[in-house]
C-alpha positions in Angstrom: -8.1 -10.0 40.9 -8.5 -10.4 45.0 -11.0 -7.5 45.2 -13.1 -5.6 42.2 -11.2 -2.5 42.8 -7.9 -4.1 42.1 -9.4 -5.4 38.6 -10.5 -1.6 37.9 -6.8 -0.9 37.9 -6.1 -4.0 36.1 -8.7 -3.7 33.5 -7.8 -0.2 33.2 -3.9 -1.1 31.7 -5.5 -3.8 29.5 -8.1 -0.9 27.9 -5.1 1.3 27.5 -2.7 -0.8 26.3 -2.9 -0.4 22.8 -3.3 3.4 22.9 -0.3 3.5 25.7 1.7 1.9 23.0 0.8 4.1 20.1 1.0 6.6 22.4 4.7 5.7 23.4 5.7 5.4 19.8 4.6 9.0 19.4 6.0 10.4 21.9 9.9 8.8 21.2 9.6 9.7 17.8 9.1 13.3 19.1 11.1 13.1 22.3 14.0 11.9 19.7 13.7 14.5 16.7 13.6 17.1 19.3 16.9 15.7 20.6 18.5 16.2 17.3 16.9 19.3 16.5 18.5 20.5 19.6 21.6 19.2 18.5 22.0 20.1 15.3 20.9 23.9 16.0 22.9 24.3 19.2 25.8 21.5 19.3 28.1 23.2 19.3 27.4 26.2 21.7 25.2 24.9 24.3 27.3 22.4 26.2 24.2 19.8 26.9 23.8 19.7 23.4 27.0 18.5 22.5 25.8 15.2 21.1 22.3 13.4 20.8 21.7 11.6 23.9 23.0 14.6 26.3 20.8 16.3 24.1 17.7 14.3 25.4 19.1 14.0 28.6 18.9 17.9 29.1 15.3 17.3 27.6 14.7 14.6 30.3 15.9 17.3 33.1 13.7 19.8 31.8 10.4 17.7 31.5 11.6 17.3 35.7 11.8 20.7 35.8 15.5 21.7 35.7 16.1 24.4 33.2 19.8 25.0 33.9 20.8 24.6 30.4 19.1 27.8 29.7 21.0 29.9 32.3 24.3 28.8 30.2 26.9 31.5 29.3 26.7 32.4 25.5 23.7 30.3 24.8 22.2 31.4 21.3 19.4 33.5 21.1 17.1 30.7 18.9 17.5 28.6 22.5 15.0 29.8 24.7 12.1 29.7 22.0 13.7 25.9 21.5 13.0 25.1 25.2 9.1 26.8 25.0 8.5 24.5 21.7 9.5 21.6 23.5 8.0 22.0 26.9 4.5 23.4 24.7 4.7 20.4 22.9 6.1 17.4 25.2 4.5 18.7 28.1 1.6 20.0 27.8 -0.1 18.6 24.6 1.2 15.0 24.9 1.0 15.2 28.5 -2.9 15.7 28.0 -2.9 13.3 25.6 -1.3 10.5 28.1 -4.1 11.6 30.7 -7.0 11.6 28.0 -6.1 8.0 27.0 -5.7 7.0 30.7 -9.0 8.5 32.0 -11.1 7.2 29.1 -9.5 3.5 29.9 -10.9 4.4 33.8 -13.7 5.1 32.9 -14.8 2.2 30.1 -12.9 0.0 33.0 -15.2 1.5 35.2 -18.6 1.1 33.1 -17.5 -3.2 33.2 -17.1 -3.4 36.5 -20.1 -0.6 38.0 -22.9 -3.5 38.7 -20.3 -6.3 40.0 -22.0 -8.4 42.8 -18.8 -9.5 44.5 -18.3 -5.0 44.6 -22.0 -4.9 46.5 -20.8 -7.9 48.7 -17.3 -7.4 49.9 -17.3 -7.3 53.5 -15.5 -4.0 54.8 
């Protein structure tokens, strides 16, 4: 890299790679069995859940933060617990997982590159 700062960020995605991809491969599966869940339980009365992938589409709005799907007319009383499982478990737990892997990748990134001569030498 140009500058040892660049190749903390580079070094970084090459410490997390591996755990980035597990990490991904947990996190569809998830993402995906919550889809269906969704709509198999509530395909037929929640309109966003009328088939699989609007299904994960409503989940994609609601990991941005747009929870209009559970304002909907006639929505069954199983969907709001639905939406707290999902946010409790997308969100928050493999949300923290996501950050753990990507600060511990900083920071062994970080442990290669602390004494670096061409850091100390780098005019500013």
């Amino acid at each position: 890299a140009v500058h040892p700062r660049i190749a903390l960020l580079v070094n970084t995605m090459f410490e997390i790679a591996d755990d980035l991809f597990h990490f991904l491969i947990t996190f569809g599966f998830i993402f995906v069995m919550m889809g269906a869940w969704a709509f198999w339980m509530f395909g037929e009365t929640v309109p966003e859940c009328n088939s699989i992938a609007s299904a994960m589409y409503m989940q994609v709005k609601m990991l941005a933060g747009d929870f209009s799907a559970m304002d909907a007319q006639g929505s069954p009383m199983f969907f709001v617990p639905y939406c707290l499982i999902f946010m409790l478990l997308v969100f928050l737990i493999l949300m923290n997982f996501f950050l753990a892997i990507v600060v511990d990748g900083f920071m062994t990134a970080k442990a290669a590159v602390k004494d670096n001569e061409g850091e100390l030498s780098f005019p500013v």
